[in-house]
C-alpha positions in Angstrom: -12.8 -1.3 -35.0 -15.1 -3.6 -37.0 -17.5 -5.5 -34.7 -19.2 -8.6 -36.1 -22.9 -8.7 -36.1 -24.4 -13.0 -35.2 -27.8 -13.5 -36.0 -29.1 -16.6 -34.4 -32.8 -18.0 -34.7 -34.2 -17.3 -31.6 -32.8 -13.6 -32.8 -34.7 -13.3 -35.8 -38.0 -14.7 -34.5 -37.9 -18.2 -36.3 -38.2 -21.5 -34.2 -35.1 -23.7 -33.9 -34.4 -26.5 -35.9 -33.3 -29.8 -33.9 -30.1 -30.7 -34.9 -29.1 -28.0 -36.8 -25.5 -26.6 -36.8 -24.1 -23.8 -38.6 -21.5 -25.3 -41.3 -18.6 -23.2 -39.6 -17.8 -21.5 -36.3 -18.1 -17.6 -36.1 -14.7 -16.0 -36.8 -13.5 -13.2 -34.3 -14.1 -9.9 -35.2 -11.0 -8.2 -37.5 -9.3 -5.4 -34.8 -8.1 -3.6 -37.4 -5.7 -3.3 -40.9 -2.0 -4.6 -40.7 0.5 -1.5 -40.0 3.2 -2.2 -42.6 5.5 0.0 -41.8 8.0 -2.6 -39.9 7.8 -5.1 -42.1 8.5 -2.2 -45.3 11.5 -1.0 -43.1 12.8 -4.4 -43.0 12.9 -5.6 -46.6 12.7 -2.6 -48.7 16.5 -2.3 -48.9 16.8 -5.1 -50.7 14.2 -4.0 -53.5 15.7 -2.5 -57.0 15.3 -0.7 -59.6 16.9 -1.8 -62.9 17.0 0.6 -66.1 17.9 -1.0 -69.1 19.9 0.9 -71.9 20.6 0.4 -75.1 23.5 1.8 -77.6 22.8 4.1 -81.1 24.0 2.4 -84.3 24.7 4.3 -87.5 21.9 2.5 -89.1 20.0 3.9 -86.3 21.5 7.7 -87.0 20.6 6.4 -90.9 16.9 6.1 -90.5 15.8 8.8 -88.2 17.6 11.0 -91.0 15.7 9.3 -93.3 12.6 10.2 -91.3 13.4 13.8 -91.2 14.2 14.2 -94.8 10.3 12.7 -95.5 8.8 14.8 -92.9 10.8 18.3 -94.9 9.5 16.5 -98.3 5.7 16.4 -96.7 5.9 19.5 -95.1 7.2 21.5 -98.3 4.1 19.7 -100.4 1.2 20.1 -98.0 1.8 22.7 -95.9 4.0 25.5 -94.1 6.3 27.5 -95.7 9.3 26.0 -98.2 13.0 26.8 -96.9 14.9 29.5 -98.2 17.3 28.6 -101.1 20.9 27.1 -99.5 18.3 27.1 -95.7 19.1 23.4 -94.5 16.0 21.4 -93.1 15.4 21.9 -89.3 16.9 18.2 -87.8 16.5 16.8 -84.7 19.3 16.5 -82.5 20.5 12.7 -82.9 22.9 10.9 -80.8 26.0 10.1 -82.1 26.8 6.3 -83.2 27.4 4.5 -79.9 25.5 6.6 -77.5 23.7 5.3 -74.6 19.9 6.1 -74.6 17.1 4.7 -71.3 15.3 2.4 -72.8 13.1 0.9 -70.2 12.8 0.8 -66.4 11.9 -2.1 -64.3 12.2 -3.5 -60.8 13.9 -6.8 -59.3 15.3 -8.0 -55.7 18.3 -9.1 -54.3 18.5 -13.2 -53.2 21.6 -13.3 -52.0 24.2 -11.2 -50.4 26.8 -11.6 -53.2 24.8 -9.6 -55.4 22.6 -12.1 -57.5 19.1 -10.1 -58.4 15.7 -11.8 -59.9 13.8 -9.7 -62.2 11.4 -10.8 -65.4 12.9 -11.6 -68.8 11.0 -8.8 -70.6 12.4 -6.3 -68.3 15.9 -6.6 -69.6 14.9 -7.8 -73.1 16.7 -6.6 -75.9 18.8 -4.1 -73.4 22.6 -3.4 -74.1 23.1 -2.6 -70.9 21.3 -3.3 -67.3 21.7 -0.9 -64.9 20.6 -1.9 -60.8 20.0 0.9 -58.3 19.8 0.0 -54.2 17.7 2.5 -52.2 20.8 3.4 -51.0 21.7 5.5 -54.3 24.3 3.1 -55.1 24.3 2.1 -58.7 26.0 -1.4 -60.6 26.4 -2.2 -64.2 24.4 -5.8 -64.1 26.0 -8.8 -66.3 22.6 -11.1 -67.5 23.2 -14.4 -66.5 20.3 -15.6 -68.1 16.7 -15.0 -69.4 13.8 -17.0 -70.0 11.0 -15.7 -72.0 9.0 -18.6 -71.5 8.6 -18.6 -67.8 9.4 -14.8 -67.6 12.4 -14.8 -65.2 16.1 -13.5 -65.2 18.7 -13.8 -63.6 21.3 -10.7 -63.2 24.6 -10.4 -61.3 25.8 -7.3 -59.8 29.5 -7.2 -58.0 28.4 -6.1 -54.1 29.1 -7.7 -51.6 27.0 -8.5 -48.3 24.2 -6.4 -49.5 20.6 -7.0 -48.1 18.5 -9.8 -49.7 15.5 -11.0 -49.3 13.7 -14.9 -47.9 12.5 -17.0 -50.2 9.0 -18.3 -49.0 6.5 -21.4 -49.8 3.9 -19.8 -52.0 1.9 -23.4 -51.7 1.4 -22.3 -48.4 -0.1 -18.8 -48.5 -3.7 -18.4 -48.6 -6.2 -16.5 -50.8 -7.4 -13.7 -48.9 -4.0 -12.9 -46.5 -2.2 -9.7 -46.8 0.5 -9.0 -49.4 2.7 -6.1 -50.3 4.5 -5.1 -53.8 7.4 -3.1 -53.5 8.9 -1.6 -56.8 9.3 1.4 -59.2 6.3 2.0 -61.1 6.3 4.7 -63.7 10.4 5.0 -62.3 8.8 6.3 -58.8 11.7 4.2 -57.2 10.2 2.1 -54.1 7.0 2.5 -54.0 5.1 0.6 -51.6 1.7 -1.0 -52.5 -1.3 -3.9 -50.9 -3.5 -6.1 -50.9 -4.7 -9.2 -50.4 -4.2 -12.5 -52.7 -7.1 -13.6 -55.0 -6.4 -16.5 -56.4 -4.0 -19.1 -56.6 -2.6 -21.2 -59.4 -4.4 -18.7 -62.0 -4.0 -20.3 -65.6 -3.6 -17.6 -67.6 -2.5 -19.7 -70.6 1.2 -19.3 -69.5 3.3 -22.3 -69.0 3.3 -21.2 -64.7 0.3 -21.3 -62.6 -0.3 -17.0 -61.4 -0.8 -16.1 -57.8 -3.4 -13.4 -59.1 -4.1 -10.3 -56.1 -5.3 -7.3 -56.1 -2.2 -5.2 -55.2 -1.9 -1.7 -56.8 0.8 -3.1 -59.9 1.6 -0.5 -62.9 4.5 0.0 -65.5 7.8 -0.3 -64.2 6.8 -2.8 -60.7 7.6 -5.5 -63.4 10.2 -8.1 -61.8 9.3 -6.6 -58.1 8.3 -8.8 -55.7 5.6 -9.9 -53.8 5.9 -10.0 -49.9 4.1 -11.9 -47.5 4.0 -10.3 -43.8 6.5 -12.7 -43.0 8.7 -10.7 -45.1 9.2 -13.5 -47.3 9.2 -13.1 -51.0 6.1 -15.3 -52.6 6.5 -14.5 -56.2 7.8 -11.8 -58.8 5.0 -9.3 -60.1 4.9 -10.0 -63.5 1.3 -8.6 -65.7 -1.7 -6.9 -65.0 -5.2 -7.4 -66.4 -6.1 -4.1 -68.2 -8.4 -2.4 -70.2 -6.9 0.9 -70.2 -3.4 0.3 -70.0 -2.6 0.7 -65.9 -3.7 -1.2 -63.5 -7.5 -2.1 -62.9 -7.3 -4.4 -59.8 -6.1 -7.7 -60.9 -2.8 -8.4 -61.3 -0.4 -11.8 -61.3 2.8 -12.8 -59.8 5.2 -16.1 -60.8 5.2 -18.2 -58.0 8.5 -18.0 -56.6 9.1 -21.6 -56.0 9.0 -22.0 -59.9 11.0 -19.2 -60.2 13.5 -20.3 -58.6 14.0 -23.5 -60.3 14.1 -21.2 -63.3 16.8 -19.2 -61.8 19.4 -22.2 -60.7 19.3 -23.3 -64.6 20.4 -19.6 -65.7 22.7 -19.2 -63.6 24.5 -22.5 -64.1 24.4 -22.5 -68.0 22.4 -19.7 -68.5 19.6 -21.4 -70.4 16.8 -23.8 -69.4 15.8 -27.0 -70.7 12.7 -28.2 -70.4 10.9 -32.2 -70.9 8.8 -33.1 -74.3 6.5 -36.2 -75.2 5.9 -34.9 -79.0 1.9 -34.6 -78.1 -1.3 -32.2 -78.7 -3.4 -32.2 -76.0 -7.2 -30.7 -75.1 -9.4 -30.1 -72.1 -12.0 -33.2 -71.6 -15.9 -31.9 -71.0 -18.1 -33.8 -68.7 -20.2 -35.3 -71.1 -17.2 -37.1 -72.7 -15.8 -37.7 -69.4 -19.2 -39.5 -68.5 -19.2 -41.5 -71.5 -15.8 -42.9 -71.2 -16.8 -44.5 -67.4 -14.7 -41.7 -65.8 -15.9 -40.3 -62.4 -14.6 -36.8 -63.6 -13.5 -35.1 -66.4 -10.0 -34.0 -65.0 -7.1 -35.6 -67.1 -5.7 -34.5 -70.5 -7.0 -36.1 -73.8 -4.4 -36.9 -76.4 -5.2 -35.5 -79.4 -2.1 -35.8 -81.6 0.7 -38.1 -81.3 4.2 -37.0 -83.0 5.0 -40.0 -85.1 8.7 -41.3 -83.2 8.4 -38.9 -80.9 8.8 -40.0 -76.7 5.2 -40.2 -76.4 5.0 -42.7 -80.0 8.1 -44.8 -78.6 6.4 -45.2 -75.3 3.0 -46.3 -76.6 0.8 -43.4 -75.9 -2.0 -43.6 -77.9 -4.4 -40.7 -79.8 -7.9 -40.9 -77.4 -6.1 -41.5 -73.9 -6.7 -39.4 -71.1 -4.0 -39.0 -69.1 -5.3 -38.8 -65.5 -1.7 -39.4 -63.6 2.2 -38.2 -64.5 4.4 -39.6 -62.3 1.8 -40.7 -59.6 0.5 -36.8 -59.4 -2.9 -36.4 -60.6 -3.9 -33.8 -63.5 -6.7 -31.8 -62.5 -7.1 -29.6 -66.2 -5.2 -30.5 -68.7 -2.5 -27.5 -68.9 -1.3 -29.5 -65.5 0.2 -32.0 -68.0 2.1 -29.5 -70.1 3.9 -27.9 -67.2 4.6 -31.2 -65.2 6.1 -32.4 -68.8 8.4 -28.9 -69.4 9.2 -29.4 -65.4 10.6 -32.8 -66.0 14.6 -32.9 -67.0 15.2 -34.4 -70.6 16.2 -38.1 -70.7 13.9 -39.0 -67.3 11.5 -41.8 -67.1 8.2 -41.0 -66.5 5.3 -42.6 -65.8 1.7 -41.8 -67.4 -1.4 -43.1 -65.7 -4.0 -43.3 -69.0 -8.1 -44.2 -69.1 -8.2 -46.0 -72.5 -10.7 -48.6 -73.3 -12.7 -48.3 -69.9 -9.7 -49.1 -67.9 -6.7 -47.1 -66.3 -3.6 -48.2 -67.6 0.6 -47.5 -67.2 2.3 -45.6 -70.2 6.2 -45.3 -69.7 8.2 -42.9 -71.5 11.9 -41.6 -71.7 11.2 -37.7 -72.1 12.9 -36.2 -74.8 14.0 -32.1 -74.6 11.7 -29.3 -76.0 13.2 -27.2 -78.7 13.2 -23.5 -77.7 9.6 -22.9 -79.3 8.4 -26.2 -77.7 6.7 -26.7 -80.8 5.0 -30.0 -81.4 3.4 -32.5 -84.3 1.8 -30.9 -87.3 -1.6 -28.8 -87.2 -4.8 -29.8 -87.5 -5.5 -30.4 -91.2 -4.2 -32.7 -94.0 -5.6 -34.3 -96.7 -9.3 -36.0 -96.7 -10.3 -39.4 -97.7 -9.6 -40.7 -101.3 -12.2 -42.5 -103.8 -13.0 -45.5 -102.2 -13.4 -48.9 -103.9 -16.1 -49.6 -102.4 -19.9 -48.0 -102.7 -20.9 -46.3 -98.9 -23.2 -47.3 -96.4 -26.4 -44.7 -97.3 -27.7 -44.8 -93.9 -28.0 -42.4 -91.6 -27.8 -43.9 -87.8 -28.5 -42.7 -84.7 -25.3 -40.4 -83.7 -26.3 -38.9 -87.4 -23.6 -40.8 -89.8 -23.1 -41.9 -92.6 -20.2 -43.6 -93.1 -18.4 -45.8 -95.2 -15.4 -48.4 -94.9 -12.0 -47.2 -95.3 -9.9 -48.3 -98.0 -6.8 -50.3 -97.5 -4.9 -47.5 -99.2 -6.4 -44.9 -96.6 -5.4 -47.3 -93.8 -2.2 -47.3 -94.5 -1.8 -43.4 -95.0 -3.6 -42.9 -91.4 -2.0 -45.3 -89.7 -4.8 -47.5 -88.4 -5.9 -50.4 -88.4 -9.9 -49.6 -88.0 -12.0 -47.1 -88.3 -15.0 -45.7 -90.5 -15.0 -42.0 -93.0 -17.9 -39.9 -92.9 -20.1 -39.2 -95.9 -22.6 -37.2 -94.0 -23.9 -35.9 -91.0 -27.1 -34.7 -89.8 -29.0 -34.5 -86.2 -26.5 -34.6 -83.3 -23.8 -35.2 -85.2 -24.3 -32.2 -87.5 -24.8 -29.9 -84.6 -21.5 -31.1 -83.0 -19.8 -29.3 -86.1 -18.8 -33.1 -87.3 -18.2 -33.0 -90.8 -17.6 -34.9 -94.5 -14.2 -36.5 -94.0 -13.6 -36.8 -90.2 -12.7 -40.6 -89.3 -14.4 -42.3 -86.5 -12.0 -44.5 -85.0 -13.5 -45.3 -81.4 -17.0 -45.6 -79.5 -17.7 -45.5 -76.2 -13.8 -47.2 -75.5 -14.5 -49.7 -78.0 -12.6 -49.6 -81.4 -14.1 -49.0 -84.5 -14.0 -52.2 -87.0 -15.9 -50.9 -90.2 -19.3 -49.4 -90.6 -21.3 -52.3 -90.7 -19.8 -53.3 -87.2 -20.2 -49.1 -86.4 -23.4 -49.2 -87.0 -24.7 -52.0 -85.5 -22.9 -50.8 -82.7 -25.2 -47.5 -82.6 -28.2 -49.2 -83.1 -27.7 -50.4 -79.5 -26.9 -47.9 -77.9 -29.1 -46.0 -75.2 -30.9 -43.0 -75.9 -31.2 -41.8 -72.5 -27.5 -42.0 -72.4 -24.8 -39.9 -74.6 -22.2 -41.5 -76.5 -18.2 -40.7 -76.9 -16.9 -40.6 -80.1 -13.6 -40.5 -80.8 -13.0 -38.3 -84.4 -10.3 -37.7 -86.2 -9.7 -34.6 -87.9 -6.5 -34.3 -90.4 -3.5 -34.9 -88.1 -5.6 -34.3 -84.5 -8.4 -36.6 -82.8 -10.7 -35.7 -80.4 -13.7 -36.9 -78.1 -17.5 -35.9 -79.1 -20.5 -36.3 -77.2 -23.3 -37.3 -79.0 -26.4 -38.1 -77.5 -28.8 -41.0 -79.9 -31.7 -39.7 -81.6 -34.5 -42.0 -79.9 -36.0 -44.8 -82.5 -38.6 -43.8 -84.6 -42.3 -45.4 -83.8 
């Protein structure tokens, strides 16, 4: 047993402080570690393991021989003795054309008692055949209903009937720090039992779901096992590790379920998901910018690139908005945006709650349906400015500009209506990697008329105070924060 040790004032020899409280109340002392033994009882039936096969082609056959007849040619040439006359080269034994040979092994659970099992996509990925085995020996050739790569989930479909299954839980509602077990079959040790507590929540990996990340013993081959609270409820689907060496080193992720399961009712209905699109780049927004723009925090999503005729173009989304709402649910970092977007079901309205110009302000948009490589508008880049026709402003201002008008022909090719080029840069500009080229188009929310009106506009501006700058690079635009260099005595 683990008693607690309280240490009070009076304890430690110092003199009480009137009115002071302690900012939470003592806990009660932990009795002791969970016994999982029950709950592993319970549930573990309904735990699989899935080995994936996959058939021998003659092209197959074709290149391993291929392989053996260089290895003879290398072997005669640099070493070892050369065959006797009519000796044939030593071959490996291949499998014959159409052969079945393991290709990977994996884990997955049963949701329901017909015999429809949840697994991750790279488990049975590029498998001829899926095999599922219950702890009870028995063994089922699985048909794939469905895989997506993207979120990592599959659905299979094995023909049982009333076989144990596991609850689905609320993984919003678990907490970081309660106990969690993984059940699966790492390095094909079917059903071993592993836990832990949970982490983190809602880790950002760079994956288009938020991870529950704990620290539960995961390894090669618990892939597409699940993660149990000691409800006996299923929370998520153990999905990577963070490594260094290869096995596990004491963090590793699972897909929340609730998002997998949204997955898993597209697969198995058409055996593909579609996902929402507005035809936008996006990018995180720092404090400084943030600050600059009259925002009290620098949550929200700047728009960086708008796909010309895209949903976002149609619906008036501009290049410099923040997006701080979508659909009334606020972004706290900007990869929020992306997955509420791919979460949203093509042809839906949606409503986008935008900072631009100092003010909030309502964006409505009919979403539009990502292609499979939800790619979006062109990459940063393009071509820079042309000759002007008229001779640029020489002065260098307090941001560190100089800049010049744009032509009418330039206008026309960028698609603005304002706006200023860049000749030069030095001082806070310069250091903000701001370059020959780069159009200014915004400052401080207001738009950018020409350079005499820019830099009029900079002369005023106050020193104590930094300024956004809204650049565009090629076919992207972005926020600076650039602080004035204070006037000269």
């Amino acid at each position: 047993m683990i008693s607690a040790l309280v240490l009070s004032a009076a304890s430690l020899g110092l003199p009480a402080v009137a009115g002071f409280a302690p900012a939470y109340a003592a806990a009660p002392a932990v009795a002791g570690l969970p016994d999982f033994a029950d709950l592993v009882e319970r549930v573990g039936p309904a735990v699989v393991n899935i080995r994936t096969t996959e058939r021998i082609t003659q092209r197959d056959v074709d290149a391993a021989g291929q392989a053996d007849e260089m290895q003879e040619f290398l072997r005669r040439f640099f070493g070892g003795q050369i065959p006797r006359q009519g000796q044939a080269p030593r071959r490996r034994n291949l499998p014959a054309p159409g052969q079945e040979i393991q290709r990977g092994i994996g884990s997955g659970f049963v949701v329901s008692a017909d015999g429809y099992v949840l697994t991750n996509a790279h488990v049975v990925d590029g498998a001829d055949e899926v095999y599922v085995t219950l702890t009870d020996k028995r063994e089922f050739k699985a048909k794939v209903l469905g895989a997506d790569a993207r979120a990592d989930v599959a659905v299979l479909k094995i023909d049982g009937g009333k076989l144990p299954y596991l609850t689905i839980g609320d993984p919003n509602k678990a907490r970081v720090g309660e106990w969690v077990i993984a059940i699966g079959s790492p390095f094909n040790l079917e059903n071993t039992v592993t836990s832990g507590i949970i982490s983190a929540k809602a880790r950002d990996t760079g994956d288009l779901l938020p991870l529950i990340q704990s620290d539960v013993a995961v390894n090669p081959g618990n892939s597409g096992g699940p993660l149990i609270n000691l409800r006996g409820e299923v929370i998520g689907i153990n999905s990577q590790i963070a490594t260094l060496s290869g096995g596990y080193n004491g963090i590793s992720f699972a897909i929340p379920i609730d998002e997998a399961m949204r997955v898993a009712e597209q697969l198995k209905k058409s055996g593909k998901v579609t996902r929402g699109r507005l035809g936008v780049q996006i990018g995180e927004l720092n404090k400084d910018v943030a600050e600059s723009l009259g925002l009290k925090n620098n949550k929200g999503a700047e728009v960086t690139q708008v796909e010309p005729g895209s949903p976002a173009d149609k619906g008036g989304l501009r290049v410099g908005d923040v997006v701080t709402k979508y659909n009334g649910k606020e972004i706290d970092r900007f990869a929020d945006l992306t997955r509420m977007v791919l979460g949203t079901a093509p042809g839906s309205k949606a409503t986008l709650t935008v900072w631009r110009k100092g003010a909030p302000a309502d964006v409505h948009v009919t979403v539009g349906e990502a292609d499979p490589d939800n790619k979006v508008a062109g990459r940063p880049g393009g071509k820079r400015g042309e000759k002007k026709d008229e001779a640029p402003a020489t002065a260098v201002n307090a941001l560190g500009f100089v800049v010049g008008d744009l032509t009418a022909a330039q206008k026309r090719e960028l698609g603005v209506t304002g706006g200023v080029v860049v000749e030069d840069t030095e001082g806070a500009a310069e250091v903000a990697g701001l370059r020959r080229g780069d159009i200014l188009l915004m400052l401080n929310n207001q738009d950018i008329v020409d350079a005499k009106q820019f830099n009029a506009a900079v002369a005023k501006l106050d020193p104590k105070r930094a300024a956004a700058v809204l650049v565009r690079r090629g076919n992207q635009a972005q926020h600076f924060s650039l602080r004035p260099a204070p006037a000269s005595k």
